[in-house]
Chimera marker file (.cmm) of the C-alpha trace (Angstrom):
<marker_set name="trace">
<marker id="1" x="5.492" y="-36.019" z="5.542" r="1" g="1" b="0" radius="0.5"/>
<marker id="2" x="2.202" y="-34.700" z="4.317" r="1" g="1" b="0" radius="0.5"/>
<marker id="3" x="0.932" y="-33.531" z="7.474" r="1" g="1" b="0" radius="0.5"/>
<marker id="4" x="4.429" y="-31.922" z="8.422" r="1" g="1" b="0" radius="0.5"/>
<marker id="5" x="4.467" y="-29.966" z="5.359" r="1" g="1" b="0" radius="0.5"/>
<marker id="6" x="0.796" y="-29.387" z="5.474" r="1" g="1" b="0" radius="0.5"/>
<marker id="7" x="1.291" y="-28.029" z="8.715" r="1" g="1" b="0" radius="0.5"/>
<marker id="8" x="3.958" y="-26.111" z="7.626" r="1" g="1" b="0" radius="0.5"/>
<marker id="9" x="2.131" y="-24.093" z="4.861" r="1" g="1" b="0" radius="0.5"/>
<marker id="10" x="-0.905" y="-23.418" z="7.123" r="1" g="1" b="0" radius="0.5"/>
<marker id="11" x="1.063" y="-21.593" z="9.503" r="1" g="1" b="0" radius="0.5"/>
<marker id="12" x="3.145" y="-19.557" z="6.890" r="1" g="1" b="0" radius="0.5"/>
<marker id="13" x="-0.398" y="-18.673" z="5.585" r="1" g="1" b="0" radius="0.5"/>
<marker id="14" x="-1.810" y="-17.610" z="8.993" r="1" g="1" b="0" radius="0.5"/>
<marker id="15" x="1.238" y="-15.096" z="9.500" r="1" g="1" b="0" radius="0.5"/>
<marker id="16" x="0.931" y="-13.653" z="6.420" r="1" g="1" b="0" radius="0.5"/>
<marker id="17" x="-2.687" y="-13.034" z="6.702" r="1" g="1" b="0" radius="0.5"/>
<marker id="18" x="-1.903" y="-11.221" z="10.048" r="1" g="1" b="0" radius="0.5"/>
<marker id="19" x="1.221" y="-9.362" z="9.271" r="1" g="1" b="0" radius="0.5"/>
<marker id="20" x="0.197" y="-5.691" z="7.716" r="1" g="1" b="0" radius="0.5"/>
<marker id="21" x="1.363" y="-4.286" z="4.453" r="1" g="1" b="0" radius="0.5"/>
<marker id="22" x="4.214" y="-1.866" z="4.082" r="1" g="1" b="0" radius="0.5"/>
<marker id="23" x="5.272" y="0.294" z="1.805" r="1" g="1" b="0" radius="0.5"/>
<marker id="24" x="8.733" y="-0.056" z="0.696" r="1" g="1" b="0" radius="0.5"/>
<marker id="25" x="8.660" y="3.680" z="2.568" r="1" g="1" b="0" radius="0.5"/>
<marker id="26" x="8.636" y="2.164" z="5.699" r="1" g="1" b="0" radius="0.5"/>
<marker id="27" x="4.687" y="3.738" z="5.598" r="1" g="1" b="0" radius="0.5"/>
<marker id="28" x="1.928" y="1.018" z="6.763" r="1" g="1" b="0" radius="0.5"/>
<marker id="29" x="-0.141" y="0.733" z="3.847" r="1" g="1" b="0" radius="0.5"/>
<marker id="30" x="-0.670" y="-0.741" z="0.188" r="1" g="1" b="0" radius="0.5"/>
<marker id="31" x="0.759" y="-0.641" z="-3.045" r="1" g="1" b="0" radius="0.5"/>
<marker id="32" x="-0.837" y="0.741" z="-5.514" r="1" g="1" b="0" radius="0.5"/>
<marker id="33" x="-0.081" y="0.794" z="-9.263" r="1" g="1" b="0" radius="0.5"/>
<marker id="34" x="-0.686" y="3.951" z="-11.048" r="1" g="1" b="0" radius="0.5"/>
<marker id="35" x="-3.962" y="3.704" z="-14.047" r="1" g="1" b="0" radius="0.5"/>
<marker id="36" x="-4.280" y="5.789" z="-16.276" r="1" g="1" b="0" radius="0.5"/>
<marker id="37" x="-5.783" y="9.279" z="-16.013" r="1" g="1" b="0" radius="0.5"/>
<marker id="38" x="-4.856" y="8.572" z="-12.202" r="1" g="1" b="0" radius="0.5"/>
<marker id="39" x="-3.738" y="11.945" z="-10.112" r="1" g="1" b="0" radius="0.5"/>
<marker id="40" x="-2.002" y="11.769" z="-6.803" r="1" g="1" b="0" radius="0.5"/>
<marker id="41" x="-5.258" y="13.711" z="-5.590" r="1" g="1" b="0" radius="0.5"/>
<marker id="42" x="-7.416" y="11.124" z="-6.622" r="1" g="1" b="0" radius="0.5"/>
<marker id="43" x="-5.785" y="8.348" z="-5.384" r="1" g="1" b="0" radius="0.5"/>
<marker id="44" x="-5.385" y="10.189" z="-2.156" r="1" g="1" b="0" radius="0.5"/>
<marker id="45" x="-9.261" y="10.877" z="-2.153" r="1" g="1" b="0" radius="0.5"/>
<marker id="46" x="-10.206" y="7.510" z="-2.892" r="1" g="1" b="0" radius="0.5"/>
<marker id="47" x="-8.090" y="6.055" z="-0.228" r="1" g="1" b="0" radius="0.5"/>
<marker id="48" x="-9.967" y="8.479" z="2.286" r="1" g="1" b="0" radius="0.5"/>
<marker id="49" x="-6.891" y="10.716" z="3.214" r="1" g="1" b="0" radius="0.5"/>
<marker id="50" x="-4.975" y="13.788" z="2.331" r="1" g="1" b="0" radius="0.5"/>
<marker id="51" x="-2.772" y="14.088" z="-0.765" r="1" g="1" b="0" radius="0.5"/>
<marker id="52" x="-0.145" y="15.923" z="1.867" r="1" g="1" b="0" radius="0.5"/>
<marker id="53" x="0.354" y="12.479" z="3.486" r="1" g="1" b="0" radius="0.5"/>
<marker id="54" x="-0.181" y="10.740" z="0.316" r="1" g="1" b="0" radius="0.5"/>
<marker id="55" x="3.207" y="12.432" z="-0.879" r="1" g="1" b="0" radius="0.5"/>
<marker id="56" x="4.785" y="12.229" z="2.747" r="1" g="1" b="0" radius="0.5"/>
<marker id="57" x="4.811" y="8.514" z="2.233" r="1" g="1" b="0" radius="0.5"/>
<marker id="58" x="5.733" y="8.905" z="-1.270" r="1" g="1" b="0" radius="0.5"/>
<marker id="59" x="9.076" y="10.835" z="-1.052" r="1" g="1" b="0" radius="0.5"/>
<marker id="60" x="10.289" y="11.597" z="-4.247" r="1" g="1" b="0" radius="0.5"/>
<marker id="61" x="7.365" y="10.855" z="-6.670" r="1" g="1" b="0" radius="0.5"/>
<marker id="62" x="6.270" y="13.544" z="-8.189" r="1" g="1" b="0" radius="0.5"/>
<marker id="63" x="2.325" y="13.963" z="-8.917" r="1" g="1" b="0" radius="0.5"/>
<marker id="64" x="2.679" y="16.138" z="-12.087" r="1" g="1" b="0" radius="0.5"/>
<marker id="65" x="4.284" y="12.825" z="-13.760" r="1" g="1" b="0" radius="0.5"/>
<marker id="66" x="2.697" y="9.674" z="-12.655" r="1" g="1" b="0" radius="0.5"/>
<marker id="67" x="3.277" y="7.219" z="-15.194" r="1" g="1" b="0" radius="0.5"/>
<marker id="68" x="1.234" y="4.450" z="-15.934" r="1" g="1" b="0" radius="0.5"/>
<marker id="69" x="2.286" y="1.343" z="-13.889" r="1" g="1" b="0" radius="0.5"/>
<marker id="70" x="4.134" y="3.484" z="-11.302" r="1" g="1" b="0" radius="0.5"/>
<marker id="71" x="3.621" y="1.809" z="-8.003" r="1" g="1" b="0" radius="0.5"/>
<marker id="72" x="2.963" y="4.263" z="-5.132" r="1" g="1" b="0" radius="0.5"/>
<marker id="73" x="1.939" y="3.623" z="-1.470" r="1" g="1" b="0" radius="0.5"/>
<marker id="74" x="-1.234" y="4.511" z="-0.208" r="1" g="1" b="0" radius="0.5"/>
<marker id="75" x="-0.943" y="4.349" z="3.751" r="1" g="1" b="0" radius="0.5"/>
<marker id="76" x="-3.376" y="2.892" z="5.616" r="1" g="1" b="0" radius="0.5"/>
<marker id="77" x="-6.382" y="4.971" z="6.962" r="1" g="1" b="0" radius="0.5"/>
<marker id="78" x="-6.214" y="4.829" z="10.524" r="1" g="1" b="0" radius="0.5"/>
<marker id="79" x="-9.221" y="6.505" z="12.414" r="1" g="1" b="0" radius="0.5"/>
<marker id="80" x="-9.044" y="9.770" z="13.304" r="1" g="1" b="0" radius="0.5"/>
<marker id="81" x="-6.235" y="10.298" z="10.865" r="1" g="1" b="0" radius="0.5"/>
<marker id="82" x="-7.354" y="12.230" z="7.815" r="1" g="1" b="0" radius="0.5"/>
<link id1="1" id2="2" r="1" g="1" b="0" radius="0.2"/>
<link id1="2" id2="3" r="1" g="1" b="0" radius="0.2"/>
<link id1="3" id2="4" r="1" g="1" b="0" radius="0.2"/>
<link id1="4" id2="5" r="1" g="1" b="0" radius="0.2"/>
<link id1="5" id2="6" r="1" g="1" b="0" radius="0.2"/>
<link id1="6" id2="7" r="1" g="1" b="0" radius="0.2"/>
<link id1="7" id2="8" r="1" g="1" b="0" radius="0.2"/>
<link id1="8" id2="9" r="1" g="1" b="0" radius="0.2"/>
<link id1="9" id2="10" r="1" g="1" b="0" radius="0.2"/>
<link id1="10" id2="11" r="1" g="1" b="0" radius="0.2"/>
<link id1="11" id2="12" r="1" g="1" b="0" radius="0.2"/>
<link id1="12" id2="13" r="1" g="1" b="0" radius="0.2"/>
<link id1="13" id2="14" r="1" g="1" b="0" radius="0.2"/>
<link id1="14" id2="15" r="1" g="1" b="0" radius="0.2"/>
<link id1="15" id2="16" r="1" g="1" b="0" radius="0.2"/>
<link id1="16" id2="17" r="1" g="1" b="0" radius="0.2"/>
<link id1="17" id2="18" r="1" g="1" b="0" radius="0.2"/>
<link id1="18" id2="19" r="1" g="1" b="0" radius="0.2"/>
<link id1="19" id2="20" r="1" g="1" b="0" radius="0.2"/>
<link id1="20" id2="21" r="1" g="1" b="0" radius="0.2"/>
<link id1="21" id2="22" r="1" g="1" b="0" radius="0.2"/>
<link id1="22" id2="23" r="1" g="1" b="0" radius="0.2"/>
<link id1="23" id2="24" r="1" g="1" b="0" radius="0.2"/>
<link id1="24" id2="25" r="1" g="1" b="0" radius="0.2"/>
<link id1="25" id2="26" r="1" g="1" b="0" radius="0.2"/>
<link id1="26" id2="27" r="1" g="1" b="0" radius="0.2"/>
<link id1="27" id2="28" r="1" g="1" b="0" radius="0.2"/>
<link id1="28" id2="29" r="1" g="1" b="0" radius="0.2"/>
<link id1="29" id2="30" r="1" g="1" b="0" radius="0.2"/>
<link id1="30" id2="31" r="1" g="1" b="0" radius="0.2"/>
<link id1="31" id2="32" r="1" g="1" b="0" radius="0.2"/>
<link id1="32" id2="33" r="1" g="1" b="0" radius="0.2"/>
<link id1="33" id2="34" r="1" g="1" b="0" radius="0.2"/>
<link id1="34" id2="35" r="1" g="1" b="0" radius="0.2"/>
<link id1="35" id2="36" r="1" g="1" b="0" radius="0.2"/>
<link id1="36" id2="37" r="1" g="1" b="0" radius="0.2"/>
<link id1="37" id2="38" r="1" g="1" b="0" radius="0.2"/>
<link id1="38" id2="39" r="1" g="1" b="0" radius="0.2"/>
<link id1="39" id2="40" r="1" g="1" b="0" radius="0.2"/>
<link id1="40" id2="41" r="1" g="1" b="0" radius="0.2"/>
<link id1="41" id2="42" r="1" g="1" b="0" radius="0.2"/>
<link id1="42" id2="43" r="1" g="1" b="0" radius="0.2"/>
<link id1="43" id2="44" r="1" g="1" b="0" radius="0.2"/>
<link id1="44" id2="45" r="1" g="1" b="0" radius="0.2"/>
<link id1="45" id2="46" r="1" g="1" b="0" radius="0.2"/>
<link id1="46" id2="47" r="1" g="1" b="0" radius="0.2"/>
<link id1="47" id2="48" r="1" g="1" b="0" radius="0.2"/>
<link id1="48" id2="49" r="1" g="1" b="0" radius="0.2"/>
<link id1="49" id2="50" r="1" g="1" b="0" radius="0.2"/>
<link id1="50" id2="51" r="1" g="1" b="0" radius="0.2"/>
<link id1="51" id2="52" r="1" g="1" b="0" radius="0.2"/>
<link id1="52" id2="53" r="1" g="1" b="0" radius="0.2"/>
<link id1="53" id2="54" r="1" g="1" b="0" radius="0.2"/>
<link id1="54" id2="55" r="1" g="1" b="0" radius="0.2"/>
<link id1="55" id2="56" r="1" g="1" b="0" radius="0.2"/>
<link id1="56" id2="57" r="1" g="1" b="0" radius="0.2"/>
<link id1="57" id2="58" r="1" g="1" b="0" radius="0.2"/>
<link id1="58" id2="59" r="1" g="1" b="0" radius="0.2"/>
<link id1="59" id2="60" r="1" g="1" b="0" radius="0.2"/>
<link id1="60" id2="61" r="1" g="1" b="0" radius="0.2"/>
<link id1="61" id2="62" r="1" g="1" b="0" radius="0.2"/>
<link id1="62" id2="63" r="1" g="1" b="0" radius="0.2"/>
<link id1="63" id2="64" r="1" g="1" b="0" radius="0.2"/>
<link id1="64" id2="65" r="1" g="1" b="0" radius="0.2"/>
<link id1="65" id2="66" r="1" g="1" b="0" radius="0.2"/>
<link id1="66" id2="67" r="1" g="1" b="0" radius="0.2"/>
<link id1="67" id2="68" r="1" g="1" b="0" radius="0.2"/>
<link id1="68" id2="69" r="1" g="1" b="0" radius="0.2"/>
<link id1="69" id2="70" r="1" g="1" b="0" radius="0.2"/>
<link id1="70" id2="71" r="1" g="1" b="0" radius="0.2"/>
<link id1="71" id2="72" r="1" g="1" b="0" radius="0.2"/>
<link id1="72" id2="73" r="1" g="1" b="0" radius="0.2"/>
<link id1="73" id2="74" r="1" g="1" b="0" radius="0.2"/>
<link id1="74" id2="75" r="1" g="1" b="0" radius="0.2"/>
<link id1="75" id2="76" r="1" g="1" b="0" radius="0.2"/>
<link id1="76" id2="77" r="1" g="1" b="0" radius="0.2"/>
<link id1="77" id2="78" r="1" g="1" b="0" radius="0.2"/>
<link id1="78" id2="79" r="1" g="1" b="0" radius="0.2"/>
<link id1="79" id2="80" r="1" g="1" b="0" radius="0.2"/>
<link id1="80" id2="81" r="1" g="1" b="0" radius="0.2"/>
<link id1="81" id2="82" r="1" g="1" b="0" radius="0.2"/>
</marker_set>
């Protein structure tokens, strides 16, 4: 029973490790919960892409009014894609 359920959690683990993150948007990418003194620019810039498709996979949020805890998506980098 051991090894069955052993067996069981190492392959749950395995797909999860390979499955990428998405956004509740539907955008591949992480979550990321809002800091303090945190902009939708400098998220954007610290990600290493645009704040125009920082908001395009963050319909509705608006950047004037981040609040503290907010979680936003930050989609994934992909190269050649900035």
């Amino acid at each position: 029973m051991f090894a069955r359920t052993f067996t069981l959690i190492a392959i749950i683990a395995a797909a999860a490790i390979s499955v990428k993150a998405v956004c509740d948007s539907g955008v591949p990418g992480d979550t990321y919960v809002v800091k303090s003194g945190d902009t939708c620019w400098a998220i954007a810039t610290d990600a290493g892409i645009d704040v125009t498709r920082f908001q395009a996979a963050n319909p509705g949020i608006e950047c004037n009014f981040l609040a503290v805890g907010q979680r936003v998506c930050v989609p994934s980098n992909v190269s050649g894609e900035l």
